[in-house]
C-alpha positions, 0 to 999 in steps of 0.5 A: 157970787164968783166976783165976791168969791174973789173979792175975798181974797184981798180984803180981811174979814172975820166973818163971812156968811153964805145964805141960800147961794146955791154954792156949786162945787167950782165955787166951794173950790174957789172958797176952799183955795181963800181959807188955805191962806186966810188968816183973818175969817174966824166965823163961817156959815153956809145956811141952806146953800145946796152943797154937793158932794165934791163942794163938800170935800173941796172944803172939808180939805180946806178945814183940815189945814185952816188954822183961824176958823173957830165957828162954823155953821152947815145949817140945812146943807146935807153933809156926810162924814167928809166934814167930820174926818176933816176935824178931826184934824183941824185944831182950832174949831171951838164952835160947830153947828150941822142942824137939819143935814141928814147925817145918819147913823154913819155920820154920827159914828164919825162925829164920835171919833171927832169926841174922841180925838179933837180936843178944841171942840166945845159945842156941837149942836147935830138936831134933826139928823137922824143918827139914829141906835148906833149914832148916838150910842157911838156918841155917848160913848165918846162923851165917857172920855171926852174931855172938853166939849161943854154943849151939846145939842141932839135933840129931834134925832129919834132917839130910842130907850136903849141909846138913853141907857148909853147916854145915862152912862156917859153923863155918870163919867163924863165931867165937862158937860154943862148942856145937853139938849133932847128935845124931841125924842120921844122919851118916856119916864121910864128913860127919864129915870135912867137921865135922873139917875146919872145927874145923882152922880153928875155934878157938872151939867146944869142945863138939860132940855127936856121939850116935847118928850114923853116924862111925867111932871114928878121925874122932870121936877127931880131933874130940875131940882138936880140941875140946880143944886148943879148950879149952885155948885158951879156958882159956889165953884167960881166964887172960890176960884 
């Protein structure tokens, strides 16, 4: 690992990928000193790779001044609000995917002010990070003014009624959006209708992912029928552009 680490160093690659490599905080830190300078890695991923917490802050300060990563995967590593203050800097991110880190509430307040400052991101996927109440209203919050993130994915993060009400809201104003992923989060029907009714307005997304919820068949026939007359707008939208 340390001799590939410094192998990088003098070759160009565009994508580099770690699986299950146990990166210790002195191999972040030696990772972190390649994407100060690198140029040519675009597409990142640390799958499984037990990151500590000073690994984790080794690289976030890499990625507030790496100006090439446009991809980067954390699957299953544990992260906390590090990495989201880091992007809030970096400006060239289009593609970030944290599934299965233990975010949290607080992570996800932070992953909020990314929606509200970044303006590179368009697919963040957060499943399975329990972000709970706050988490996610403070998210959806975000998404009323964000203005460029297109896919998002929370699905498996227990999400309760009250923060439906916030995302029903944001999907009201928000106009970028084109998929948002809710499996897995309990929702009843009462909630659907809340979801049902916001697309009413929304004419934007065209994917909502519904699976393994609680919402009787009459609702999720609605929103289908909503999402594709979305469909037919955007195909309708392009054709005339």
């Amino acid at each position: 690992m340390d001799l590939l680490v410094k192998t990088l160093k003098s070759i160009n690659l565009v994508h580099l990928s770690f699986w299950k490599c146990k990166l210790n905080s002195q191999r972040c830190k030696l990772l972190a000193e390649i994407l100060y300078t690198n140029t040519s890695i675009t597409d990142l991923y640390f799958g499984c790779s037990q990151l500590d917490s000073e690994g984790e802050k080794a690289l976030a300060d890499a990625f507030c001044k790496n100006t090439t990563l446009v991809s980067l995967d954390f699957y299953n590593n544990q992260l906390g609000k590090l990495l989201a203050k880091s992007l809030i800097k970096n400006d060239t991110l289009t593609h970030l995917k944290l599934a299965f880190n233990n975010l949290e509430c607080e992570a996800g307040k932070s992953f909020a002010e990314v929606l509200y400052k970044n303006t590179t991101l368009i697919y963040l996927n957060l499943y399975g990070n329990r972000l709970g109440f706050e988490g996610i209203n403070a998210i959806a919050n975000a998404l009323c003014e964000n203005v460029t993130l297109t896919i998002l994915n929370i699905g498996y993060n227990n999400i309760c009624s009250e923060s439906i009400k916030s995302l029903a809201k944001a999907l009201h104003q928000n106009s970028s959006l084109v998929s948002l992923d809710l499996t897995f989060n309990h929702i009843h029907s009462d909630s659907g209708k809340l979801l049902a009714e916001a697309l009413f307005t929304n004419t934007t997304l065209t994917s909502l992912v519904l699976c393994s919820n609680n919402i009787n068949n009459e609702i999720t026939s609605g929103i289908n029928n909503l999402l594709e007359r979305n469909r037919r707008f955007r195909l309708m939208n392009n054709f005339c552009h």
